[in-house]
C-alpha positions in Angstrom: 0.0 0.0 0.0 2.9 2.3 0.7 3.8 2.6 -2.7 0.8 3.0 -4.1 0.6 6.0 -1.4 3.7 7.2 -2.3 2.7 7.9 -6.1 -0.8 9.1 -5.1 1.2 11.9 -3.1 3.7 12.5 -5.7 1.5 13.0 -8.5 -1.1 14.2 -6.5 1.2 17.3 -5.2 2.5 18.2 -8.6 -1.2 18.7 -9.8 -2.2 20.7 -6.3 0.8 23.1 -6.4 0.1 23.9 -10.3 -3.7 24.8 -9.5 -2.5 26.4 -6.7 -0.1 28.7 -8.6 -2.6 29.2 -11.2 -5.3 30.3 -9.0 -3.2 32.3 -6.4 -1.8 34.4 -9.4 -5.3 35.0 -10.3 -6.3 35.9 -7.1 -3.1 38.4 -6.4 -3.4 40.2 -9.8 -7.2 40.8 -9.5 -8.6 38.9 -12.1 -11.0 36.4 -9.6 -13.4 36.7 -12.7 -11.1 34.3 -14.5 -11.0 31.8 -11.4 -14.2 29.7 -13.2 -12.3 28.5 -16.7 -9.9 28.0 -14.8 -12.0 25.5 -12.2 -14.2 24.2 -15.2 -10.9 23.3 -17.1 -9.5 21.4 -14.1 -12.6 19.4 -13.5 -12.3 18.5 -17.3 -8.9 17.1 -16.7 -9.9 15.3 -13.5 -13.1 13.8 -15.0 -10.9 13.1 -18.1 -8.3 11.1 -15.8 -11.3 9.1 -14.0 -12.5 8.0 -16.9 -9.4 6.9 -18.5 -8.8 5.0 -15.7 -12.3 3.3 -15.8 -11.9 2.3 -19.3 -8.3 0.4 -18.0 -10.0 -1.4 -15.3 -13.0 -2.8 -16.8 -12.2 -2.8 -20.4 -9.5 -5.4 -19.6 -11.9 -7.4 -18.0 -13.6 -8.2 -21.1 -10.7 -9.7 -22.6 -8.8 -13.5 -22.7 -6.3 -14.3 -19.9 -3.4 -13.9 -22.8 -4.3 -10.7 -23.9 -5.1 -9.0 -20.4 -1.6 -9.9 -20.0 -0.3 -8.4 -22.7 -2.6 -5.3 -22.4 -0.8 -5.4 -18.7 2.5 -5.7 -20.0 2.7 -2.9 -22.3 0.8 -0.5 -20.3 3.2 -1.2 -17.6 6.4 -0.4 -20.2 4.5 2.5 -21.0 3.7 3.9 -17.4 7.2 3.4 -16.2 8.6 5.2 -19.4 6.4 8.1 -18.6 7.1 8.3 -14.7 10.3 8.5 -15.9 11.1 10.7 -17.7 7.9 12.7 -15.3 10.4 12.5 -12.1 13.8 13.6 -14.4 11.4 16.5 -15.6 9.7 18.0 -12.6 13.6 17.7 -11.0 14.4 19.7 -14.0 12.0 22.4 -13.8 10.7 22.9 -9.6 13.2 25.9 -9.9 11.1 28.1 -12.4 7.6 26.0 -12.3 6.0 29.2 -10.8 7.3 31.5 -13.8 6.8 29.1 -16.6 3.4 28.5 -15.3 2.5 32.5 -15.1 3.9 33.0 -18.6 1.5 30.8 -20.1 -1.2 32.2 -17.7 -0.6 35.8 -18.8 -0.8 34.5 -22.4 -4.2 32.9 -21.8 -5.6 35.8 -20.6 -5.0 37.7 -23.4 -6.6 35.2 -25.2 -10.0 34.2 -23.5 -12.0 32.2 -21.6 -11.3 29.0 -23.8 -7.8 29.4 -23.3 -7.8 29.8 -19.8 -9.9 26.6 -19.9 -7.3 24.5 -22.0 -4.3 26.1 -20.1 -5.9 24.2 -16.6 -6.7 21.8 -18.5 -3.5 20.9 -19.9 -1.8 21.7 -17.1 -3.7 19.3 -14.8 -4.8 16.7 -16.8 -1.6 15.4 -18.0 -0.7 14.5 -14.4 -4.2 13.2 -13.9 -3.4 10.5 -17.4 0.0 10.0 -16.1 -1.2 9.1 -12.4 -4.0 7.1 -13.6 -2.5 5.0 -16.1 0.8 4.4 -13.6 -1.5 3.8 -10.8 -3.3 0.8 -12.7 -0.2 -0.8 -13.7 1.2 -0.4 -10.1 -2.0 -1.7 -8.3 -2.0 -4.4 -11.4 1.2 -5.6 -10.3 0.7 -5.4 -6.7 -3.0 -6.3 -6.5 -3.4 -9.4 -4.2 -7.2 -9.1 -4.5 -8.0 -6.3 -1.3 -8.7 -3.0 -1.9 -5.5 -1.6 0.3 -3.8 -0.2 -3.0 -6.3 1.7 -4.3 -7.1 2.6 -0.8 -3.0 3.6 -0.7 -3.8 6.0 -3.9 -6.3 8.0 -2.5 -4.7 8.4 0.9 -1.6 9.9 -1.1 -3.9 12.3 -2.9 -6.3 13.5 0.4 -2.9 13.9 2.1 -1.8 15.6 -1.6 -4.5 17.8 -1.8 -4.1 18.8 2.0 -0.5 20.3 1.6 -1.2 21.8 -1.8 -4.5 23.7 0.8 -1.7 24.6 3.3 1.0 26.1 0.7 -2.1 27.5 -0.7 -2.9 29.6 2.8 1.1 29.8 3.3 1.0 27.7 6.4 3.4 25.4 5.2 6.9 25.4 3.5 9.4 22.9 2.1 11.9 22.6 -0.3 10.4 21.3 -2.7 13.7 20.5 -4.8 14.8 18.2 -2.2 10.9 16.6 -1.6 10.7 15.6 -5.4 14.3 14.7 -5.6 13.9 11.4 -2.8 10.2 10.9 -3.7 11.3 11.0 -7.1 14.4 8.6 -6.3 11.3 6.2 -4.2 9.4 6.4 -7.3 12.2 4.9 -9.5 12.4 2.0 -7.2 9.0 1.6 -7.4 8.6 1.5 -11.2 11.9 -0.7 -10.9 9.3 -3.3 -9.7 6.5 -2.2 -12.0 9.0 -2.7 -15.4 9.9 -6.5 -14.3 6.0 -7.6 -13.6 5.5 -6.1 -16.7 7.9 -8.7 -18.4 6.1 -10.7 -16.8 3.3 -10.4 -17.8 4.4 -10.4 -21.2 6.2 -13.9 -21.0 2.7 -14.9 -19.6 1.7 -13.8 -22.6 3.5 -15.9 -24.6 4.9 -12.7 -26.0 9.1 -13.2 -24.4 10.0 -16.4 -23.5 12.2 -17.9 -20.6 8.7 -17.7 -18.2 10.1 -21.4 -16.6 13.5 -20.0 -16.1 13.5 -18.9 -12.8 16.3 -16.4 -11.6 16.2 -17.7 -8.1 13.3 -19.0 -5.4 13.2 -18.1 -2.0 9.3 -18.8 -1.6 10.7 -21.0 1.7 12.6 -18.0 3.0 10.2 -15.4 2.2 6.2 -16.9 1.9 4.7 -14.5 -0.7 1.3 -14.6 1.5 3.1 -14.0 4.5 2.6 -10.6 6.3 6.5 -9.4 5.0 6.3 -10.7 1.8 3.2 -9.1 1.5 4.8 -5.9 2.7 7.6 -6.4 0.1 5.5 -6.7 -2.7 3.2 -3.9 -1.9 6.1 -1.5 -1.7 8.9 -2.8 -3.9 6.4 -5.6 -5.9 8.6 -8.1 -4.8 9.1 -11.1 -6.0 10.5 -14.2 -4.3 10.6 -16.2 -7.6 11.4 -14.0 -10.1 12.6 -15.2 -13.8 15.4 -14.1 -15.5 14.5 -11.8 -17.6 12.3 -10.0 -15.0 15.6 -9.5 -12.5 17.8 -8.7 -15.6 14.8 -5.7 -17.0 14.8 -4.8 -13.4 18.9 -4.4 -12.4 19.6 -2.4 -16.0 16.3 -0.1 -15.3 17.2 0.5 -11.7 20.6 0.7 -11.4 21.5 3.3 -14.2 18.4 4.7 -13.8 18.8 5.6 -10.2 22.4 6.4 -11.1 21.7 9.6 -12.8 18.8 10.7 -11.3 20.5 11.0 -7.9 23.6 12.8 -9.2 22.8 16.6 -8.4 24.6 19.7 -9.3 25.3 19.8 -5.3 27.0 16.3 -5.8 28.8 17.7 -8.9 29.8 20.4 -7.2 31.5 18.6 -4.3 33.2 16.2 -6.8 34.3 18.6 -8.5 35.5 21.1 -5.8 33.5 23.9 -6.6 30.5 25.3 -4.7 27.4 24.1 -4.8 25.5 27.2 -5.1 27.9 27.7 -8.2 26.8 24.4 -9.6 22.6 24.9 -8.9 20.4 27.8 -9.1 18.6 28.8 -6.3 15.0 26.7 -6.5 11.7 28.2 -5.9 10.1 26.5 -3.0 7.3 29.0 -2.4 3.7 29.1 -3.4 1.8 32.8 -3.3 -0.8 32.8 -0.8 -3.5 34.7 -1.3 -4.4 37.8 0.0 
C-alpha cells in the first residue's frame, strides 16, 4: 500500500501546487473573474483522468487471460517510461515551475475564456493520465485481491490535496527540490518493480519467453502470502521467484536509472571542488498565498 501511497502523493502534489499557482496568481493580480475557466478546465482534466482509468479497469476485463496480459505488459512499459522521464522533468523544472506557469497564464488571458480553460486543463490533466494509467499498472502488479492499493492512492492524494491547501494559505513550507528529488528517487524503485512484472506479464503472454526460467526462489525464506512478503510486494512488488529476464529488465532499469537521477549539481559540485550554489540555481520552494 505504501507505494501506491507514495505515487498518489507524488503526483497528486504536482497537480495541487500547479492549481494552486494558477489560482493564487489569479487571485493576487485581481482577475477572480477568471477563477471559473480555470476551475471548469481542471474538472475536465480530472473527469478526463477518472474516466481513463475506468476504461483500464474494466475494459481489460472483457478480454482472454493472454491478452489481459499483454494489455498489462505494455501498459506497464508505457507507465514506467512516462514516470520516468515525469520525475527527471519536474527535478528539472521545480526551480522556475511558478514563472513558466504565469507566462503561459498571462498569455491565456489575453486570449480568452477558452484558453484559460485549455491552459488548466493541460496543465492538470496530464498529471491526472499519467497518475492514472501508472497507478493501474502499479496496483495491477501489486493487487493481491483487497482493496488496500487503491485505498494507498487515495490516501496519497487526500494527504496531496491537503498540503497543496496549506501552501495555498502559506501555512506550510518545504523545499520542494529536495521533496521531489527522494520521492522521485522512491518512485524509481518503485517502477523498478513495476517494469519487471510487466515482463512478466508479457512472457505470460506468450509474448518473451524464458517464463520457466527462474532467476532464483526463496518462496521458503520469504512466503509470498506471508505478512512481509506481502509488505515487500506492496512497496517494492517483490518477488521471491522472479525469472530471468524479469531480475535482468529490473537491475539495468534501476541501477543506471537511479544512477543519474541521484547525481545533483550539489553532488557535482562537491566532486568537482566547486560550490554548490555555483553548480545549482537557487530553486523556488514557495507558493503565493493569497491575499
Amino acid at each position: 500500500m505504501f507505494s501506491n501511497y507514495l505515487i498518489g502523493l507524488r503526483e497528486g502534489l504536482e497537480a495541487s501546487l500547479v492549481v494552486c499557482i494558477l489560482i493564487a496568481y489569479l487571485v493576487k493580480t485581481g482577475r477572480r473573474d477568471a477563477l471559473k475557466p480555470i476551475w471548469t478546465g481542471i474538472g475536465i482534466a480530472m473527469a478526463l483522468a477518472m474516466g481513463f482509468g475506468c476504461v483500464l479497469e474494466f475494459g481489460s476485463q472483457e478480454l482472454t487471460f493472454q491478452a489481459q496480459e499483454a494489455l498489462g505488459g505494455s501498459l506497464s512499459i508505457i507507465a514506467v517510461g512516462l514516470v520516468t522521464w515525469m520525475v527527471f522533468w519536474m527535478r528539472r523544472t521545480a526551480r522556475h515551475l511558478r514563472s513558466e506557469l504565469h507566462g503561459k497564464l498571462d498569455a491565456a488571458l489575453a486570449m480568452g475564456t477558452g484558453a484559460l480553460v485549455a491552459t488548466a486543463f493541460l496543465a492538470v490533466g496530464r498529471e491526472g493520465l499519467e497518475t492514472a494509467l501508472f497507478v493501474w499498472a502499479s496496483v495491477h502488479a501489486a493487487s493481491d485481491g483487497t482493496p488496500r492499493p487503491l485505498i494507498g492512492v487515495a490516501l496519497g492524494l487526500a494527504t496531496a490535496v491537503l498540503l497543496g491547501w496549506l501552501f495555498y494559505r502559506g501555512a506550510l513550507k518545504i523545499n520542494l527540490a529536495k521533496f521531489f528529488t527522494w520521492t522521485g528517487g522512491m518512485l524509481v524503485v518503485v517502477a523498478a518493480g513495476v517494469l519487471a512484472y510487466g515482463f512478466h506479464d508479457l512472457q505470460e503472454a506468450g509474448w518473451i519467453p524464458g517464463l520457466t526460467d527462474l532467476a532464483f526462489d526463496i518462496s521458503g525464506v520469504i512466503p509470498p502470502d506471508s505478512w512481509y512478503g506481502t509488505l515487500l510486494k506492496g512497496v517494492f512488488n517483490f518477488q521471491p521467484d522472479p525469472t530471468v529476464v524479469q531480475l535482468t529488465i529490473w537491475a539495468l532499469y534501476l541501477v543506471p536509472t537511479l544512477a543519474v537521477f541521484l547525481v545533483t549539481p550539489e553532488l557535482i559540485a562537491r566532486l568537482t571542488g566547486r560550490q554548490a550554489d555555483e553548480a545549482a540555481p537557487a530553486v523556488e520552494t514557495k507558493v503565493p498565498a493569497s491575499e
